[in-house]
C-alpha positions as CSV (number, residue, x, y, z in Angstrom):
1,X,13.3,22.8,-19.6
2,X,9.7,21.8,-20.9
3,X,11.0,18.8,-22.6
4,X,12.3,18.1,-18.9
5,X,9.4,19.2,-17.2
6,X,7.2,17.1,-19.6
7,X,9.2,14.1,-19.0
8,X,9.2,14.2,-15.5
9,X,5.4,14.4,-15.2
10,X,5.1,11.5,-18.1
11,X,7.0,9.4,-15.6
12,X,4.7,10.1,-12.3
13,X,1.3,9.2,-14.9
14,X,2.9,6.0,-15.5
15,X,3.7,5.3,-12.3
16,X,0.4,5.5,-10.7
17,X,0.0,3.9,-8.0
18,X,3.8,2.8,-7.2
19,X,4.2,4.1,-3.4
20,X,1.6,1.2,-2.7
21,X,3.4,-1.5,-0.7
22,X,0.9,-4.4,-0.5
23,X,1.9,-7.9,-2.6
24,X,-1.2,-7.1,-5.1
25,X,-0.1,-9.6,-7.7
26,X,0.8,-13.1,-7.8
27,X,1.9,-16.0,-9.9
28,X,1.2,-19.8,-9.5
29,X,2.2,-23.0,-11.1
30,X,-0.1,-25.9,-10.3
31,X,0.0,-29.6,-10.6
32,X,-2.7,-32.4,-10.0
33,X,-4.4,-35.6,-10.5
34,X,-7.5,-35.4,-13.1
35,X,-10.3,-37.5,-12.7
36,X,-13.0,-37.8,-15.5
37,X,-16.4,-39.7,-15.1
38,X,-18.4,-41.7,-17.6
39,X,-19.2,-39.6,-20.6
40,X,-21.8,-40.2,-23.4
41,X,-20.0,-40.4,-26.9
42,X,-21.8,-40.6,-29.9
43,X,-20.3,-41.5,-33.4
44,X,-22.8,-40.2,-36.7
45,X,-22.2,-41.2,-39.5
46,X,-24.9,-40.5,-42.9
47,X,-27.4,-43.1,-41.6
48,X,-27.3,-43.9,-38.3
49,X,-25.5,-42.3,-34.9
50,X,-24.1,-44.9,-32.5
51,X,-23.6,-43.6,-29.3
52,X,-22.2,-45.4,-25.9
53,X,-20.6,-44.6,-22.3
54,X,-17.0,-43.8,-22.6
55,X,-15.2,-45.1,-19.0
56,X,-12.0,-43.3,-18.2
57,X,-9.2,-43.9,-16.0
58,X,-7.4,-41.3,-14.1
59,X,-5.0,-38.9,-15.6
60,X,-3.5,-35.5,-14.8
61,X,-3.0,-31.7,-15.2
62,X,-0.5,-29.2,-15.2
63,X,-0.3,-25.7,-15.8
64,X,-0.1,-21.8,-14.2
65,X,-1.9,-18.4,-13.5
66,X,-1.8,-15.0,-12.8
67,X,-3.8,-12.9,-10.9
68,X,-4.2,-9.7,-9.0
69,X,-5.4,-9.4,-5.3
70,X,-8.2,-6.4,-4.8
71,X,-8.7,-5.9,-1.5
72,X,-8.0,-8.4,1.8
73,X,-11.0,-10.3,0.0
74,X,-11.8,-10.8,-3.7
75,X,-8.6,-11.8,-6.5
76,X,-9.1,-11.7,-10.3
77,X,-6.7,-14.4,-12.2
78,X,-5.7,-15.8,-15.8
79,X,-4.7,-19.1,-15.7
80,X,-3.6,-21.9,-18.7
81,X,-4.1,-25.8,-17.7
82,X,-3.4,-29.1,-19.4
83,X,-5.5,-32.0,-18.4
84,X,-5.7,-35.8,-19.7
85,X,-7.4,-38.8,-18.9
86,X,-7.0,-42.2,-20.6
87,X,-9.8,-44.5,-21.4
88,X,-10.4,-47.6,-20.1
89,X,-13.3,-48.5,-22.6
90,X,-15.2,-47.1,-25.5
91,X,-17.8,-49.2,-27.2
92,X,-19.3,-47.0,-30.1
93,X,-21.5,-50.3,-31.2
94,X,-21.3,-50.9,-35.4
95,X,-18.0,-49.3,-34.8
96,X,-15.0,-50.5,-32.7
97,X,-14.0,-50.5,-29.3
98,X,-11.4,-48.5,-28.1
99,X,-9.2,-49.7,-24.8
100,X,-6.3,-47.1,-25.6
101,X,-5.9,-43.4,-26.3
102,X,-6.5,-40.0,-24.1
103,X,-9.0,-37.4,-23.6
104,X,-7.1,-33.9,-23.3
105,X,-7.9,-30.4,-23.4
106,X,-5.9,-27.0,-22.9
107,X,-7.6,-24.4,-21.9
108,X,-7.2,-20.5,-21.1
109,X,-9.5,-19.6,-18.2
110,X,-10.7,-16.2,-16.1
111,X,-11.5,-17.0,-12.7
112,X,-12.5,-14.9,-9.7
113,X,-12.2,-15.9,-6.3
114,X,-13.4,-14.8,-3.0
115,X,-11.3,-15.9,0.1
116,X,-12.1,-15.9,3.7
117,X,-10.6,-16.8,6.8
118,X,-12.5,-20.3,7.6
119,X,-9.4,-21.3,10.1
120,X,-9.0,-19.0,12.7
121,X,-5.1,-18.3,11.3
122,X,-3.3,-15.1,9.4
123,X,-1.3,-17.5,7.6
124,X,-4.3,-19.9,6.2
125,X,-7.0,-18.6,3.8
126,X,-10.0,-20.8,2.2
127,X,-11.1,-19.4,-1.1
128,X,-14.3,-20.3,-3.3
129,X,-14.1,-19.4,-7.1
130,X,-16.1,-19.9,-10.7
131,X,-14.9,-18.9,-14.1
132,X,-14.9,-19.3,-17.6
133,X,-12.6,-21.8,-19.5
134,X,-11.8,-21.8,-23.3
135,X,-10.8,-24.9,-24.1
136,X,-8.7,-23.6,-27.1
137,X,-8.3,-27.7,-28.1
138,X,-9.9,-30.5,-26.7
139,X,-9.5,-34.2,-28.4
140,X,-10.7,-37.8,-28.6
141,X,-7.1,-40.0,-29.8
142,X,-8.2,-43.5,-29.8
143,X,-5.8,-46.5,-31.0
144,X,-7.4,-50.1,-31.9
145,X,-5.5,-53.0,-33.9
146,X,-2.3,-50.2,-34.6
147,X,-5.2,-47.9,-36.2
148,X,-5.1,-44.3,-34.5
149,X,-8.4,-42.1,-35.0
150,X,-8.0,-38.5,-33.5
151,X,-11.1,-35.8,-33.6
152,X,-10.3,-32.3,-32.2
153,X,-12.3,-29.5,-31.7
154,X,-12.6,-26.2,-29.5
155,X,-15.8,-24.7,-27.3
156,X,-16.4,-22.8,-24.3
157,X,-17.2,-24.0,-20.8
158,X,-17.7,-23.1,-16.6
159,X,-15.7,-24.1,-13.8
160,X,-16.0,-24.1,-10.1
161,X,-12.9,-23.9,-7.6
162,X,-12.7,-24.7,-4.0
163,X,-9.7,-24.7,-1.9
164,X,-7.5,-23.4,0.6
165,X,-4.1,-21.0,0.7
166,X,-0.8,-21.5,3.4
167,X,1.8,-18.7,3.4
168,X,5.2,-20.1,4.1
169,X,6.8,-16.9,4.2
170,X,6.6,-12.9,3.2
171,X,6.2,-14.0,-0.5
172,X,5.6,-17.8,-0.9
173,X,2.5,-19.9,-0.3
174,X,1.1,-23.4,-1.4
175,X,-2.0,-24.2,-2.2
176,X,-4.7,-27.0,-2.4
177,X,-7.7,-27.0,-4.8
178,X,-10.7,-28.9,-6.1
179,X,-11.8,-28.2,-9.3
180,X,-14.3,-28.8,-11.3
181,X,-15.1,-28.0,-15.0
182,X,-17.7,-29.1,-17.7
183,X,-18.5,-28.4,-21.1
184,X,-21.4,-30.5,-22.9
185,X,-22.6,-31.5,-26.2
186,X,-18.5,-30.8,-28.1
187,X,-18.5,-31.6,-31.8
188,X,-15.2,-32.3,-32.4
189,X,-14.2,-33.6,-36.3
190,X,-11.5,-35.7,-37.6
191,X,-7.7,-35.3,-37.9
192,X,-5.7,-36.7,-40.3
193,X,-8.0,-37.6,-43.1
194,X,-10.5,-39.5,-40.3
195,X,-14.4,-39.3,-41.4
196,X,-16.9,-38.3,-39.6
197,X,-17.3,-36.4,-36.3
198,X,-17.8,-37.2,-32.6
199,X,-20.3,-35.8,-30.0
200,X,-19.1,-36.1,-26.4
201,X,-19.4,-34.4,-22.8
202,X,-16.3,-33.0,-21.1
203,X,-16.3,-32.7,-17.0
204,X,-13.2,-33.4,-15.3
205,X,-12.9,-33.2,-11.8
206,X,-9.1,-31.8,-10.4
207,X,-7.0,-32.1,-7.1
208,X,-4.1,-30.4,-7.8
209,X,-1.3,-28.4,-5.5
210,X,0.3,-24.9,-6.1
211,X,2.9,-23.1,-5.4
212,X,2.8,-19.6,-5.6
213,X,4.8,-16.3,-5.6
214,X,3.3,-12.7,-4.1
215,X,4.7,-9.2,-5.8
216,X,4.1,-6.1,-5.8
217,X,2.5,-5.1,-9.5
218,X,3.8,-1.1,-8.9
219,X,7.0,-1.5,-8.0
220,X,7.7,-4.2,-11.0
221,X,6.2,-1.6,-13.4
222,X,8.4,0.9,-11.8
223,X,11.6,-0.9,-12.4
224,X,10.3,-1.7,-15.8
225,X,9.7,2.3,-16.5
226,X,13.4,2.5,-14.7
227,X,14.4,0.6,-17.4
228,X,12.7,2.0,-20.5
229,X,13.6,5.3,-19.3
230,X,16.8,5.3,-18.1
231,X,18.5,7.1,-21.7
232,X,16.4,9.7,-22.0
233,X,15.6,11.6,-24.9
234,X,17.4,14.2,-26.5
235,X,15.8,17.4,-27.1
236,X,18.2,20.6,-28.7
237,X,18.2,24.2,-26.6
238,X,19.5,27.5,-28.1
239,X,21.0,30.2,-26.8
240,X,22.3,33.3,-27.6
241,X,26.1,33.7,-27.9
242,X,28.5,36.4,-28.9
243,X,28.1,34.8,-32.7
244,X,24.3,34.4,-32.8
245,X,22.2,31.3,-31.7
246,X,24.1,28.1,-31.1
247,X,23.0,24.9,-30.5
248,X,23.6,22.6,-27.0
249,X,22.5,19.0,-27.2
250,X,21.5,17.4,-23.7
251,X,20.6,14.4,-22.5
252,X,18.9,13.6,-19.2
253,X,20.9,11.0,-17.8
254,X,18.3,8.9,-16.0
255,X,14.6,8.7,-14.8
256,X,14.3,6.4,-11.8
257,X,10.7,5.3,-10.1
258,X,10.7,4.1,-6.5
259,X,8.0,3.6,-4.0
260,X,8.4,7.5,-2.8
261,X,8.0,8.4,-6.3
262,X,9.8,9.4,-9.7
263,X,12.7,11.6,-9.4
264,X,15.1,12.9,-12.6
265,X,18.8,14.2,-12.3
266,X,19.4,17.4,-14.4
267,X,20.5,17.0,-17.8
268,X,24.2,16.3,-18.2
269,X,25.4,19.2,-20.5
């Protein structure tokens, strides 16, 4: 009965908080268009450093988050994005120029978020947000005369999010953000047996779209528990007989958590 007993309570701790009905957590997967200004890349080499003003076309992003709603008001969220941008020219002067290649990064970022009700309406929310990006690889590939040069490196940077929220139902919404993120002054070396380093800025600006999903975190952690718990353990009881002590082996049959709570069957003897 204390093995019971002890298991029963283990299963209210890790509940916590799972008679809480509001859609705390959320999930997004976000696309866009990624738009990168002039940067200032510089080459060095033993003697000299050539530097120039890299031009870049458009290019675009990809990627997802996850997050967690406190409050009607502030959100906390992990997110992993793709960008890329392709150059339209790169004139490093004593070196080459460089028409084709891209300018990529992926990064792991922690963002917080504030939203408001800027438009009058239940369903539409705006939102202002700034976090911190890791851009866990970020690289230069340039191609001239069938001759690929590719410098790499990783480095820490800021970002600042505008944008606004629609929900299209009890759990679905879309979204529509401007983004901004920079990271100066990346050393980045060369792949592949390429010399030397490069120097360059990194500030992409983003429109991208979302499409999210709202959950509740309690109740998925309670189903989870449900899960992991639903065997049991065994535990071994004695009692006293007509021929001494004998052993009885039970098993409690299931655990379940709900939003009332955590109940437990007796064990099945």
């Amino acid at each position: 009965m204390r093995h019971q007993t002890g298991f029963i309570v283990a299963g209210f701790l890790l509940a916590g908080s799972s008679g809480q009905a509001a859609d705390n957590g959320y999930a997004n997967a976000r696309l866009g268009l990624n738009s990168l200004g002039d940067q200032t890349v510089s080459y060095p080499d033993s003697i000299t450093t050539s530097a120039a003003s890299a031009e870049f076309d458009g290019g675009f992003l990809a990627g997802g988050s996850v997050g967690y709603q406190f409050g009607d008001s502030w959100r906390l969220e992990g997110e992993l994005i793709y960008r890329t941008s392709e150059p339209d020219r790169i004139d490093l002067p004593g070196v080459d120029v460089f028409t084709e290649g891209d300018y990529s990064s992926l990064t792991f970022g922690a963002n917080g978020y504030y939203d408001f009700n800027l438009f009058g309406s239940d369903k539409a929310r705006a939102h202002a947000g700034a976090g911190i990006a890791w851009l866990q690889e970020i690289d230069i590939d340039s191609e001239q005369n069938g001759i690929e040069q590719s410098f790499s490196s990783d480095d820490l940077g800021f970002q600042l999010i505008l944008g606004a929220c629609y929900n299209l139902g009890e759990r679905w919404t879309l979204d529509a953000e401007a983004r901004y993120l920079a990271a100066t002054g990346i050393d980045m070396t060369g792949e592949d047996g390429a010399g030397g380093s490069v120097s360059a800025d990194y500030d992409p600006l983003s429109l991208t779209v979302g499409f999210g999903w709202q959950f509740q975190c309690s109740k998925i952690a309670s189903r989870i528990l449900s899960i992991r718990l639903a065997i049991g353990p065994r535990y071994v009881t004695r009692y006293p007989s007509g021929n001494g002590l004998q052993k009885r082996t039970a098993i409690t049959r299931w655990v379940s958590l709900s939003s009332a709570g955590c109940r437990a069957r007796q064990p099945h003897e």
